[in-house]
N, C-alpha and C positions, 0 to 999 in steps of 0.2 A: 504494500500500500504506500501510497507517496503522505511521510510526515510534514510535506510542504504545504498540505490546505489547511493542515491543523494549526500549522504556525501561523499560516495567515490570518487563520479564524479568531486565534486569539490577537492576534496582533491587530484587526482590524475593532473587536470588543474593547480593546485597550484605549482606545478614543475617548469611550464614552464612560471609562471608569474611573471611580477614586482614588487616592493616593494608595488604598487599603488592596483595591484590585488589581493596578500596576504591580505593586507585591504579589499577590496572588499569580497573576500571570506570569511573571518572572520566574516564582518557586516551579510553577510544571513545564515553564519551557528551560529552566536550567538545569534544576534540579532532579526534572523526570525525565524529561522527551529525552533531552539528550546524554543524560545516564541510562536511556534505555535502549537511545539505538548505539552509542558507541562500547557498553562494555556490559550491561545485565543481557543483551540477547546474546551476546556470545558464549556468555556462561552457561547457559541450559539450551546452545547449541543442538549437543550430541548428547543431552539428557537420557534418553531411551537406549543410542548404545552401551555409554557408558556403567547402565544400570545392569547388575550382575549377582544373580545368584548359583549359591553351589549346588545347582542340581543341575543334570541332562534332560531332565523329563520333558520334552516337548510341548509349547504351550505355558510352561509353568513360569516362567521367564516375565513372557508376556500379559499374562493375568497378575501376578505380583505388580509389576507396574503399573498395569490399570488400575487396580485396589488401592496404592498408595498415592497416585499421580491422578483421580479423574481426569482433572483439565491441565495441563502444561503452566506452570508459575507464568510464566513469559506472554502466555496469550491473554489470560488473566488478566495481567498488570497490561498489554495492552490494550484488550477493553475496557478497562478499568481508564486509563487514558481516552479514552476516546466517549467514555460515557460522560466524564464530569466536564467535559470541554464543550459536548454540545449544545446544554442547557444556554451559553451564548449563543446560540442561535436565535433563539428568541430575540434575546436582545436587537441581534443586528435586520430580523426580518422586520421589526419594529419599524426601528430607524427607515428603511428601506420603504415601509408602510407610509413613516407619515412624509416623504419625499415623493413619492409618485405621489399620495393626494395634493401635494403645495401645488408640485407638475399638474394635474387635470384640473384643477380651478384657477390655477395660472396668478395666482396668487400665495404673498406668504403668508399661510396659518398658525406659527408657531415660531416663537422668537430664537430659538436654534432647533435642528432640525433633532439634535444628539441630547440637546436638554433633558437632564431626568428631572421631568417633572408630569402628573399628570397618569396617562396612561403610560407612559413611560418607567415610569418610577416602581410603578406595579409590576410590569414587565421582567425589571430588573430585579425586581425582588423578589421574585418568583425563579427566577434565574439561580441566584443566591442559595434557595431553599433546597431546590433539586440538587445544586452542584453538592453541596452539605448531604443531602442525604443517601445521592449515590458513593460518596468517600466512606460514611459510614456501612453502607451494606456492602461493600467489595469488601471494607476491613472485618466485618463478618464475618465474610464469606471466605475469605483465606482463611481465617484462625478455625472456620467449622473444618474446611473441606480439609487443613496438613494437620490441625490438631496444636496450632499456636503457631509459630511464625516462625520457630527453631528446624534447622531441619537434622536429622537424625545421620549417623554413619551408618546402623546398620537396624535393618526392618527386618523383626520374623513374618514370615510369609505362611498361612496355612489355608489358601485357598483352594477351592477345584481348579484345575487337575491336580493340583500337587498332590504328591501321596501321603505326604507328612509336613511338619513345620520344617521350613529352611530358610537359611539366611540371607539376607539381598542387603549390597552394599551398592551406598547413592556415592556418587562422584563427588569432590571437591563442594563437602556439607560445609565446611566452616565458612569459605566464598559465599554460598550460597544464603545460608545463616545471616550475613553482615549486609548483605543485598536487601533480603525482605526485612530485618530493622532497618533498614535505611527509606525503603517504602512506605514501612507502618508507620516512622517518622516525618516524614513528607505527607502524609496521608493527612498525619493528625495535625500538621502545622498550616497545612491547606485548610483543616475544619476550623479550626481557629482563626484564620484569617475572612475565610467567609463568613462566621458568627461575626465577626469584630466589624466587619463591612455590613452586616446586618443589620447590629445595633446600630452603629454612627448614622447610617440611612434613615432608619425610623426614628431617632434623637430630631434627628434635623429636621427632617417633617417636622416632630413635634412641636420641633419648636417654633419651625415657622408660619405652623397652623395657631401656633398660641398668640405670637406678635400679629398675626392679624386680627385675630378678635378684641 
């Protein structure tokens, strides 16, 4: 997939955000996008070959990893990217909304077209609330699907076909260990930073709904 519309997606969002969002944006295109295409996909590369248990039994190899691995860390954490970035969509279809209506009445209806205010405001805040709450169910959703965030050197395996319990060793667990805390911390610092953009947002309403009464 090309990570160049995602960067633009956000980079084009970045207009109409606050100081609190700039950050925000910054953290998943430094801190994720590009820790994840230049060194976490390489790391669970060869995930599947490298994954090794001491039995022959045909099949059992591959059911062991299924049972441990449902979904691939990597594809994960790339949905997981790709989920919380495009609640700015809304944002930017907005924008795009109230531009074509200035264009067909040929007149301007709103004193910038990016101004959060209005329908706008709600948009974005609504935007906010989904990015928050798909960061929380991916963080989840990893810790249901591996069982916490640690990853293991060595898995007993006692699935069918296997005939008995055997033991399967994951590849380069400590790398991978210091990857997903580095994720679950990006995660949680992205959730903080959208709460904190949250409150300021609705503060400022509030107060600007107060000075005018």
């Amino acid at each position: 997939m090309s990570w160049g519309f995602l960067r633009d997606l956000l980079s084009g969002v970045n207009e109409y955000s606050t100081g609190i969002g700039r950050v925000w944006v910054a953290v998943v295109f430094i801190f994720r996008l590009l820790v994840y295409v230049a060194a976490a996909e390489n790391i669970w590369k060869y995930e599947h070959d490298e994954f090794e248990c001491n039995i022959r039994q045909p099949g059992c190899e591959n059911i062991c990893f299924d049972h441990f691995f449902p979904v691939s860390h990597i594809r994960l954490w790339a949905l997981q990217l790709i989920m919380v970035s495009t609640p700015s969509l809304l944002v930017v279809f907005h924008v795009a909304y109230r531009e074509n209506k200035e264009k067909r009445h040929n007149q301007k209806r709103y004193r910038s077209p990016g101004e959060r205010d209005g329908g706008l405001l709600c948009t974005y805040l609504i935007s906010l609330i989904l990015k928050t709450g798909f960061e929380i169910v991916f963080l989840v959703l990893f810790y249901k699907l591996y069982n916490g965030f640690k990853v293991p050197r060595l898995v007993k395996c006692d699935v069918r076909p296997c005939p008995n319990t055997v033991d399967c060793y994951i590849s380069k667990p400590t790398e991978k260990t210091i990857f997903l805390y580095f994720l679950a911390g990006t995660s949680c610092l992205c959730i903080v930073l959208n709460l904190c953009e949250l409150s300021y947002l609705i503060f400022k309403y509030s107060i600007k709904c107060y000075l005018r009464r």
